[in-house]
C-alpha positions in Angstrom: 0.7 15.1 4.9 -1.6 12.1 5.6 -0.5 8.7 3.3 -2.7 5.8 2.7 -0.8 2.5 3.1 -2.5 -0.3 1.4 -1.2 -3.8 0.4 -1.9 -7.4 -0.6 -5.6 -6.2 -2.7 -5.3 -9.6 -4.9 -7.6 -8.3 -7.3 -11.1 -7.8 -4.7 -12.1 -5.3 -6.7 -15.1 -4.3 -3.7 -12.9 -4.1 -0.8 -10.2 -1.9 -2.8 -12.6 0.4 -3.3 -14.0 0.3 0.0 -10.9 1.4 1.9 -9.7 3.5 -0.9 -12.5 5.5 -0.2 -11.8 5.5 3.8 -8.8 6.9 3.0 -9.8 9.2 0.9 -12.4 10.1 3.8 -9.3 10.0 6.1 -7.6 12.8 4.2 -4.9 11.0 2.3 -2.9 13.0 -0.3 -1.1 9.8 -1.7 -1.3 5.9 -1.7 1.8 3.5 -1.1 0.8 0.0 -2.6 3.4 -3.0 -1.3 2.8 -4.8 -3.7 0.4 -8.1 -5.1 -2.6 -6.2 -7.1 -2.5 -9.3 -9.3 -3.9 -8.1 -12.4 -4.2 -4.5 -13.9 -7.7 -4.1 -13.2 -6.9 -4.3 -10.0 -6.1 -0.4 -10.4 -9.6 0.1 -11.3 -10.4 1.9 -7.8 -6.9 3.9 -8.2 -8.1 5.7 -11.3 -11.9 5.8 -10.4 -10.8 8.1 -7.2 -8.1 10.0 -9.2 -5.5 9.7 -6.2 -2.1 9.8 -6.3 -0.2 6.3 -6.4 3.2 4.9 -6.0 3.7 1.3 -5.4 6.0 -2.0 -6.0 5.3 -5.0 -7.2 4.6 -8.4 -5.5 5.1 -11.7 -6.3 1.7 -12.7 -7.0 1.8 -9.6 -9.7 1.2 -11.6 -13.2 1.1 -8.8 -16.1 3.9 -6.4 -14.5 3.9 -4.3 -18.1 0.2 -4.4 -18.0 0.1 -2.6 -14.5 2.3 -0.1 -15.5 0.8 0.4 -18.7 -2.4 1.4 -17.1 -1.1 3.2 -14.4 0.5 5.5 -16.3 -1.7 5.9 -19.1 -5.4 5.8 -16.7 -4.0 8.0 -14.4 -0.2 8.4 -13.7 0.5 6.3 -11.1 4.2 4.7 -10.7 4.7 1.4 -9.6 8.3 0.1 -9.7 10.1 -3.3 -8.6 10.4 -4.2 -4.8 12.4 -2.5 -2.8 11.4 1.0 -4.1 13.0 4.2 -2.3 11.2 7.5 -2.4 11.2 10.7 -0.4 8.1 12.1 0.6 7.7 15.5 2.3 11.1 15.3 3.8 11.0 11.3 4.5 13.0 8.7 3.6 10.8 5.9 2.8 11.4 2.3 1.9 8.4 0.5 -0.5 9.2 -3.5 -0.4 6.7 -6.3 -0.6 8.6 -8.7 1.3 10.4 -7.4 4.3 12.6 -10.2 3.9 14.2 -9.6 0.8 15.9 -6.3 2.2 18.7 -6.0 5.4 19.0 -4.6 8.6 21.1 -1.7 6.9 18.8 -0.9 4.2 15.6 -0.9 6.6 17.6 1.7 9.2 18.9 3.9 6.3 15.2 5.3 6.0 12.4 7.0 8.1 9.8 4.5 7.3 9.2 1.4 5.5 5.8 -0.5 4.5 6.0 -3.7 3.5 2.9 -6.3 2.3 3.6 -9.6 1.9 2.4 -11.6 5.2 -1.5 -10.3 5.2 -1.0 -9.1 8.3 -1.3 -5.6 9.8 1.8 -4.7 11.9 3.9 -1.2 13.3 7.3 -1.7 15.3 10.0 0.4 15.7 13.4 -0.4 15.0 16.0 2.1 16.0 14.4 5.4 14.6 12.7 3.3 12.0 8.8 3.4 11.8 8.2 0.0 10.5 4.6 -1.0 8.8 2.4 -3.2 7.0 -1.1 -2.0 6.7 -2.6 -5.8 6.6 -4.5 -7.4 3.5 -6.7 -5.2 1.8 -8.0 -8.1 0.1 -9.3 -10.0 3.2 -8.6 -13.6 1.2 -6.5 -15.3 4.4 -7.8 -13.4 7.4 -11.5 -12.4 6.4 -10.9 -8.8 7.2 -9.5 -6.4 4.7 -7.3 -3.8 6.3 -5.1 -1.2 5.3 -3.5 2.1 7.0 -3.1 5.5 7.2 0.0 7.7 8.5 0.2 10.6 9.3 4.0 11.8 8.3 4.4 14.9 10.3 3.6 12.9 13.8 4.4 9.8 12.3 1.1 8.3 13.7 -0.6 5.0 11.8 -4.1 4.3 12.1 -5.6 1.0 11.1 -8.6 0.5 8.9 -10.5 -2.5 8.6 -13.9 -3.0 6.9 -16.4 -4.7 8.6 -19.7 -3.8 6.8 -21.5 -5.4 3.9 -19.8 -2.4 1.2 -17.1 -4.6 0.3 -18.9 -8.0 0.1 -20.5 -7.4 -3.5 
């Protein structure tokens, strides 16, 4: 199973859609959000592509009811509070915003973890943990929007970035 890791959107509506849609071209079955869509129409690109969503929130999230209000009732997504655990085909996986709010022992008790929070796309190891942040899909600090996709069954991540005028309307 192929997820789509995505975090940071801060409400850029284009570029949301944009890689939601290079996902989606990528295969993905679900989305993991880490957190900061800001507002719930934010979400909007969720719903329009009808794929699966489970995320946290972050701590730029202003209307927490309002995101789960629309995620459940546009198209039943859940979004829960950082640090979220959840097991997907057979792995443990850890959903925080900040990295920093969790410990060493909470990190290594699971197969992966993706985590938002710093804008900036990352992967490291630590013991058998697979350790990610797929960037700032909103491209506000770094110009770039990013986010990620991994495969589960190999455990492989590959970036996405957009570089093209689609997400600069």
């Amino acid at each position: 199973m192929r997820l789509g890791l995505i975090a940071d959107t801060h409400d850029r509506l284009p570029a949301i859609a944009a890689l939601v849609g290079q996902m989606q071209e990528g295969g993905v079955g679900m989305i993991l959000h880490a957190g900061d869509y800001c507002s719930p129409f934010a979400l909007k690109p969720f719903e329009d592509a009808q794929v699966s969503l489970a995320g946290v929130f972050g701590r730029n999230d202003g209307d927490p009811q309002g995101l789960i209000s629309r995620a459940q009732s546009a198209f039943g997504a859940e979004l829960s509070e950082s640090p979220h655990s959840l097991e997907i085909a057979g792995r443990r996986i850890l959903l925080v915003h900040d990295i920093g709010d969790v410990g060493a022992r909470s990190i290594t008790q699971h197969d992966i973890v993706v985590h938002g929070a710093t804008h900036q796309q990352e992967m490291k190891t630590r013991g058998d943990t697979l350790i990610v942040n797929p960037g700032e899909a909103c491209g506000w600090l770094y110009g770039t929007p990013s986010a990620a996709i991994l495969d589960l069954d190999t455990r492989e991540v590959s970036f996405l970035t957009l570089t093209g005028p689609e997400w600069r309307k």
